[in-house]
N, C-alpha and C positions, 0 to 999 in steps of 0.2 A: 279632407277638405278640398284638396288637391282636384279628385275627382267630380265633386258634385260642382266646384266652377266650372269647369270642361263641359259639363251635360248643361248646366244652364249655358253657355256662350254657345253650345249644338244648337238648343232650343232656337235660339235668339238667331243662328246665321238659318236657320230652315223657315223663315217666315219668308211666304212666298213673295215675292215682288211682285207690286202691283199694275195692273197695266191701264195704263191712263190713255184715252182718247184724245181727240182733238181736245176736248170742252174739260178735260181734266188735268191743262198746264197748272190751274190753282195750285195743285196737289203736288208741282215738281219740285218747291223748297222742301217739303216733308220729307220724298223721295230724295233729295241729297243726302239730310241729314241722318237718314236710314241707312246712306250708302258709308257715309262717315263713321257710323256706329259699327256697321260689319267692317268698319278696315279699323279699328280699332282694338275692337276684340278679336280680330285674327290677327294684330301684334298683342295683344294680349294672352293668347292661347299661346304663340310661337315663346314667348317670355315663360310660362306656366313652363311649357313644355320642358323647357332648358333650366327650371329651379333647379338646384343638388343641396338638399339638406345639409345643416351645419350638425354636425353630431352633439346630442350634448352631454354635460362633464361625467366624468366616466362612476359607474355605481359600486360602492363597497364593495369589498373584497367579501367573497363566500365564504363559509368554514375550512377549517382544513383538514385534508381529508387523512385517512388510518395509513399508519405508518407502516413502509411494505418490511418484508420479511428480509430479518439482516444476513448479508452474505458473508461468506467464508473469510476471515481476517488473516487468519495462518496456517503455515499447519501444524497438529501436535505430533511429537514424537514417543513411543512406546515402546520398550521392548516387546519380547515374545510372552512374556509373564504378566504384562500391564501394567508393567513400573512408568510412572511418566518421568521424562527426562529432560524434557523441555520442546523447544519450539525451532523451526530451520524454515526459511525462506529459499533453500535453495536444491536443486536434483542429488538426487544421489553418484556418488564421483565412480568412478572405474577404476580406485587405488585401491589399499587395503586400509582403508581408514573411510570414514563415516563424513558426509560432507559436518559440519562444524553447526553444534546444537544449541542455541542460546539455555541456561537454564535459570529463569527468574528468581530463585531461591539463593543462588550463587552470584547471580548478577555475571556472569561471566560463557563463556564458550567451551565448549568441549566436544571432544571425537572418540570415537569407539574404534576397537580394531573389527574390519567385518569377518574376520577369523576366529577369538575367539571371544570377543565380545571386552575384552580389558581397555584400559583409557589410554586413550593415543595409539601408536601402531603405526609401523610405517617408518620405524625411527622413535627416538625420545627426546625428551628435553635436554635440553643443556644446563649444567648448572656451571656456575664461577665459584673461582676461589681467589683469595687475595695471598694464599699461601702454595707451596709449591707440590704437593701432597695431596692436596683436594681435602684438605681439613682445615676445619673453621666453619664460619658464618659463608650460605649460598648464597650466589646471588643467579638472578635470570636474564637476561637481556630484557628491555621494555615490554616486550611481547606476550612478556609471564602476565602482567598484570593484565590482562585481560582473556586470558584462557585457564585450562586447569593443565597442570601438568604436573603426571604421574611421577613418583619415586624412583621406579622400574621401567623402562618401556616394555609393551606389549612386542613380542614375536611377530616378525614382519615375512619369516619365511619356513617352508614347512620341516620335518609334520610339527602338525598342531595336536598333541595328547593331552589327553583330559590328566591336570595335573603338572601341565610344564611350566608353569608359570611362577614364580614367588608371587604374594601378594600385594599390593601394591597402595600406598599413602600418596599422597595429594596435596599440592603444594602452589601458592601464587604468589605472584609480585605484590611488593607493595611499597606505596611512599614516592617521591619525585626521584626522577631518574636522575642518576651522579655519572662524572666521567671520572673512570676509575683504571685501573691498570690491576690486570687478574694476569695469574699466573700462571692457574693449572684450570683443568675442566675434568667433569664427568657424566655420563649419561644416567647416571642412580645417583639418589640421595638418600643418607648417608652411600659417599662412596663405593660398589662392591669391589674387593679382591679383582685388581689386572684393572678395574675400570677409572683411572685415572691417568692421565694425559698433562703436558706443560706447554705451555705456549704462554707468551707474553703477549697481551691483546686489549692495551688499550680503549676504552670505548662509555659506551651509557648501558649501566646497568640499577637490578633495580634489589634491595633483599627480599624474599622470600621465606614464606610464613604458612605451616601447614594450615589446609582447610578438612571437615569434612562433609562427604557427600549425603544430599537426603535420598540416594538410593543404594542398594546392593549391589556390588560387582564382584566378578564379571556378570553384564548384562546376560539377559536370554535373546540369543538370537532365530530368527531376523529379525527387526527391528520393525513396527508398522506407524503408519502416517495414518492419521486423521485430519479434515478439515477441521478448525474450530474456530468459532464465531464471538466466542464470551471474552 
C-alpha cells in the first residue's frame, strides 16, 4: 500500500506547471492551490518515507522438531572376559589399583588390583577390634560403608604367580557411625596368623557385614571402557 501512495503522489508532483500569460492572471488562484497541493504531498511522501511498521503479536509456536541422538552419559567398565563391573567417571590412576568403579548392583565402589585382577590392591582394609586379639565382631572406619573391602588384600608387590593369592570374601560397613575405642587391628578378616596388631584408637567406626559380588574374581585383565548412553 506503502508503494502505490508513492506512485500516485509521483503522478500528481509530474503534472506539468502551467504557463500563464499576461491574460491568464484568472488562473493564478488555481495555480497557488496546485502549488499547496505539491508542498503537501511532498511532506506527505517525506512522512510515508519515514513510516517503521509496528510488528504484530508474535505467531504460534511451530511443532517440535526430532529428538537428536543421545550422547555418552558414562562410561562402562568390563573386564577382559566381559563381565561388567560397573561404571567410573574418572582416568585410569598410575598405581596399582583401578581408579574406583561405581557398581549399581552393590550400590557402592570398588577397585581392582591392575596386577592380578583381585579386589583392592595397593594395601587392604582395615578392620577394628574392640578386643585385643583381633577377635570378635569387625569393624571398618566410615569408609567401609561406601566401598567394598576384601577379606584378603591383593599383592601390591611382585612376582605376581598364577596361584599366589588366597581367595578372598567381601565385606562393608553398615549402620550409623559410633565413637568407640578399638583395641587391636588387622588387614584380613577373620584374622590371618602374624596379621594382627594393638593399638588403642579411639574414633568413629562402623560394623561390618559380608556381601557377595554379582561377578567372578579375580577379574580378567585388562580391564575395557565403553561409552554408554542407557
Amino acid at each position: 500500500m506503502k508503494k502505490t501512495v508513492l506512485v500516485l503522489i509521483g503522478l500528481v508532483l509530474c503534472i506539468p506547471v502551467i504557463a500563464f500569460g499576461a491574460e491568464g492572471q484568472p488562473f493564478q488562484q488555481l495555480q497557488n492551490e496546485i502549488n499547496q497541493i505539491n508542498t503537501q504531498l511532498q511532506s506527505l511522501t517525506t512522512q510515508l518515507q519515514n513510516i517503521q511498521l509496528k510488528p504484530g503479536p508474535q505467531g504460534p509456536a511451530g511443532p517440535q522438531g526430532p529428538a537428536g541422538p543421545a550422547g555418552p552419559t558414562w562410561i562402562e567398565v568390563y573386564d577382559a572376559n566381559d563381565q561388567f563391573l560397573g561404571y567410573t567417571l574418572s582416568l585410569p590412576q598410575s598405581l596399582p589399583i583401578t581408579s574406583p568403579i561405581y557398581n549399581p548392583k552393590l550400590e557402592k565402589f570398588i577397585t581392582f588390583s591392575i596386577f592380578v585382577g583381585m579386589v583392592g590392591g595397593g594395601g587392604g582394609s582395615t578392620f577394628w577390634y574392640a578386643t585385643e586379639d583381633c577377635s570378635g565382631e569387625a569393624h571398618s572406619l566410615p569408609y567401609g560403608s561406601y566401598q567394598i573391602m576384601p577379606s584378603v588384600p591383593a599383592p601390591s608387590t611382585p612376582p605376581f604367580l598364577p596361584g599366589c593369592c588366597p581367595p578372598q570374601s567381601f565385606y562393608v560397613g553398615e549402620g550409623q557411625p559410633q565413637f568407640l575405642t578399638m583395641l587391636s587391628f588387622s588387614y584380613s578378616y577373620p584374622a590371618l596368623p602374624g596379621d594382627c596388631s594393638r593399638g588403642s584408637n579411639p574414633f568413629y567406626y562402623v560394623p561390618v557385614t559380608q556381601v557377595s559380588l554379582p561377578f567372578t574374581t579375580p577379574v580378567a585383565l585388562p580391564l575395557k571402557y565403553k561409552f554408554g548412553t542407557n
